[in-house]
C-alpha positions in Angstrom: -34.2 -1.7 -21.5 -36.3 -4.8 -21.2 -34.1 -5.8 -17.5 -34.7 -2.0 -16.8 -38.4 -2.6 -17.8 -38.4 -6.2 -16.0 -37.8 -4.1 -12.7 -39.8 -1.3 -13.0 -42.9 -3.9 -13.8 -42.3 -6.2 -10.4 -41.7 -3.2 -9.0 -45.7 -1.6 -9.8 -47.4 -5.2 -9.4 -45.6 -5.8 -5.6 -47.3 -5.5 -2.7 -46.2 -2.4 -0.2 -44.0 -4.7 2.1 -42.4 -5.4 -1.5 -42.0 -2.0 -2.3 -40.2 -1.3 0.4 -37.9 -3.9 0.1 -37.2 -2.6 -3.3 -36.4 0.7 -2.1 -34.3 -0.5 0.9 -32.3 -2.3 -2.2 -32.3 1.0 -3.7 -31.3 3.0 -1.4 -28.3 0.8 -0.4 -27.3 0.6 -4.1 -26.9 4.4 -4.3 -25.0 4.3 -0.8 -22.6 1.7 -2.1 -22.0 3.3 -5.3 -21.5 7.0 -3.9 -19.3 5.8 -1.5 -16.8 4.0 -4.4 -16.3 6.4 -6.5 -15.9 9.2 -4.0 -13.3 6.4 -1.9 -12.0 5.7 -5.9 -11.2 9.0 -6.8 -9.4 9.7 -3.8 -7.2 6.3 -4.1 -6.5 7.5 -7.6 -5.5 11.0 -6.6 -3.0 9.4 -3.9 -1.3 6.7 -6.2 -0.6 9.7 -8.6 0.4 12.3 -6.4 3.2 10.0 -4.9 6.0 10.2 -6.5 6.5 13.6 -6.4 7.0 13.6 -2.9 10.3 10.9 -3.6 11.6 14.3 -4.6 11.9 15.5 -1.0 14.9 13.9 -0.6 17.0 15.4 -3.1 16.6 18.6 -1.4 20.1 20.1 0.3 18.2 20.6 3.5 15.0 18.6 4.5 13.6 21.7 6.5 13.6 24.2 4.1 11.0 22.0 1.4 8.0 23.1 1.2 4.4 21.3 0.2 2.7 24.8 -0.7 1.5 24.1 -4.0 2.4 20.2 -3.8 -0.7 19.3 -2.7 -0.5 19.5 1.0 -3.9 17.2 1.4 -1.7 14.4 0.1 -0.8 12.1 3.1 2.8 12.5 2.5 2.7 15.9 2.3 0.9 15.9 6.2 3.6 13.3 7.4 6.3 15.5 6.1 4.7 18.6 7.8 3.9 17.1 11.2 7.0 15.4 11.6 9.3 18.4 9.9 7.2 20.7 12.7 7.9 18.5 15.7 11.9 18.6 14.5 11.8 22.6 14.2 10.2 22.4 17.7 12.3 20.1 19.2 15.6 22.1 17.3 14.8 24.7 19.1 14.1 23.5 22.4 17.6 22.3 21.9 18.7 25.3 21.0 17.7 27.0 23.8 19.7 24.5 26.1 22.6 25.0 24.6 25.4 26.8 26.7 26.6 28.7 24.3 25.7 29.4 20.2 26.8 26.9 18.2 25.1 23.9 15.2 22.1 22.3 17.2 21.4 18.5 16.9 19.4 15.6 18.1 19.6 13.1 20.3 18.8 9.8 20.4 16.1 10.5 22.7 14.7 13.4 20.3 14.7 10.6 17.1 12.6 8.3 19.2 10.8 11.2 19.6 9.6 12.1 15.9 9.6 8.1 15.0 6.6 7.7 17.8 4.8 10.9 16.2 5.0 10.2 12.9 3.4 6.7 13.6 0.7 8.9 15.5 0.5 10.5 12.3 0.3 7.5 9.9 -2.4 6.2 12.2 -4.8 8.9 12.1 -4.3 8.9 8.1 -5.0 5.4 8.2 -8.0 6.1 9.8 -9.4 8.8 7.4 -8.6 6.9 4.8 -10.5 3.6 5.6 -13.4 6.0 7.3 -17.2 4.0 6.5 -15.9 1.4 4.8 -17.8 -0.3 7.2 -20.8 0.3 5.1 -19.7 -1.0 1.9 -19.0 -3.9 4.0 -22.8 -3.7 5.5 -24.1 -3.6 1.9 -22.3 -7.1 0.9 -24.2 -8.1 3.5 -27.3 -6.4 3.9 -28.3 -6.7 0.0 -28.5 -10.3 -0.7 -30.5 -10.5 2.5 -33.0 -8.1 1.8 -33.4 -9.8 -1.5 -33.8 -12.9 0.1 -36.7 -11.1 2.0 -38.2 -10.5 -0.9 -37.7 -13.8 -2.6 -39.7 -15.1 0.4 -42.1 -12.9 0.5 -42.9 -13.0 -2.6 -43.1 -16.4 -2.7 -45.7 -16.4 0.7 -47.6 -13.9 -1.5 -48.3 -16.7 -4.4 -49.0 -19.6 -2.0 -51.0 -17.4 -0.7 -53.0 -16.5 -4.0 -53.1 -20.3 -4.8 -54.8 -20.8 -1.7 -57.4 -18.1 -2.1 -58.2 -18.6 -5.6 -57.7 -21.6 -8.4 -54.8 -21.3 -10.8 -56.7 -20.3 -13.7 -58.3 -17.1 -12.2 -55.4 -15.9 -10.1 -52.8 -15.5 -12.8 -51.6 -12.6 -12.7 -51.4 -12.5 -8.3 -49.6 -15.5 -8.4 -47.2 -14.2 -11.5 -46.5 -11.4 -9.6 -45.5 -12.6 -6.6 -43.0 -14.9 -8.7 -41.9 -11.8 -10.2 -41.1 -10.2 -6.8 -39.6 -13.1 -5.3 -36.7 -13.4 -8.3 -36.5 -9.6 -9.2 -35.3 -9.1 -5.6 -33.0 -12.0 -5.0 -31.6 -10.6 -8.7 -31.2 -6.6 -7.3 -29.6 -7.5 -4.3 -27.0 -9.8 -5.6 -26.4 -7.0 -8.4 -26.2 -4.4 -5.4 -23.6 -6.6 -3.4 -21.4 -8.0 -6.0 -19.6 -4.5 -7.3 -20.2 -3.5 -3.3 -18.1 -6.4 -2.1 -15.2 -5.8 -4.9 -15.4 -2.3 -3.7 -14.8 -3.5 -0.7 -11.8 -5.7 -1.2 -10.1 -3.1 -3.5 -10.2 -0.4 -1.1 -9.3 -2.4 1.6 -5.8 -3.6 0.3 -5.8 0.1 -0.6 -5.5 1.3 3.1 -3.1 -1.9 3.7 -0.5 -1.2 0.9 -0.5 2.6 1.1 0.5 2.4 5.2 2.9 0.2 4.5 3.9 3.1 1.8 3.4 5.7 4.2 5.5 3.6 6.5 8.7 3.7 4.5 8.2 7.2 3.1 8.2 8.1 6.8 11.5 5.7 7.9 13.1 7.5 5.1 12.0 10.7 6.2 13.3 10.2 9.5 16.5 8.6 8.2 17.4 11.7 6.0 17.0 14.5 9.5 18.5 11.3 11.6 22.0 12.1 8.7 21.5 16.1 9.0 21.1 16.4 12.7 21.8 14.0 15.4 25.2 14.1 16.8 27.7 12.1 16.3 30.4 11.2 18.8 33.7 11.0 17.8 
């Protein structure tokens, strides 16, 4: 209560270039902290949702699973379904080539095939998943400057009262402007610290889970590579 009070007080006595720094300190605070817990929650919904998608590949055949009512926003779940609708499709291309009926199959060509989507597919995951992160990353950067903006100006403010008036009848200008000048260097490093955390959690985040994504998908690929391509005898 008394910080809380601190603030709101430097906040009133500040000039309105002050004010507006605060609010600019503000306002990025409330963009930093939307953006973590909306980016937390979804981490944490990910990381839970994983292993049941291990389960994939104790089924008899790959591409009869489903993910209807597995989650299918889960990034597994949209690997599984691109790559296990680019196999159907490519099935029954071959399928159509064949000479005569008989068990279709893959070739080498058509594995290469699925391994370059699926990596399409991890990418554009990636890229959802690590979408404006950039501004948490503008915060830890922004903030402390803004409150250094205001540590200067409020410090130009009190050399300023000095000037116009004597120490004992300019009090309160000049303790105001010293209130300015540490209040803001104190919200912006408050602002960037759990910004810049933030930052570096979700960050390794997107880095670990593609590497997840990456080997979910090899052993995707590895388990229709077993049931489908070919072999010569």
């Amino acid at each position: 209560m008394i910080i809380g009070s601190t603030f709101f007080h430097s906040f009133e006595q500040s000039d309105f270039f002050g004010k507006m720094i605060f609010l600019g300190l503000f306002f990025l605070s409330i963009i930093s902290w939307v953006l973590l817990l909306y980016k937390a929650k979804i981490s944490w919904t990910i990381r839970k949702n994983c292993a049941e998608y291990e389960k994939i590949f104790s089924q008899s055949s790959i591409l009869h699973f489903t993910t209807k009512g597995k989650g299918s926003s889960h990034p597994f779940a949209q690997i599984f379904d691109a790559v296990k609708g680019k196999t159907v499709e490519v099935l029954h291309k071959n399928q159509f080539f064949l000479p005569k009926e008989g068990e279709v199959y893959l070739s080498e060509g058509d594995i290469d095939l699925l391994h370059s989507y699926a990596e399409t597919t991890i990418a554009s995951i990636t890229k959802s998943l690590g979408k404006n992160l950039f501004l948490l990353s503008t915060v830890v950067t922004l903030a402390p400057f803004l409150g250094l903006l205001g540590t200067v100006w409020g410090i130009l403010l009190t050399f300023s009262e000095l000037q116009a008036h004597s120490l004992s009848g300019g009090n309160i200008q000049v303790l105001s402007g010293l209130s300015m000048a540490l209040t803001t260097t104190v919200i912006g490093l408050v602002v960037a610290i759990p910004a810049l955390v933030g930052y570096n959690y979700l960050k390794n985040f997107v880095k670990d889970f593609t590497k997840d994504m990456d080997h979910f998908t090899n052993r995707l690929l590895i388990t229709i590579e077993m049931q489908y391509r070919k072999v010569d005898m």
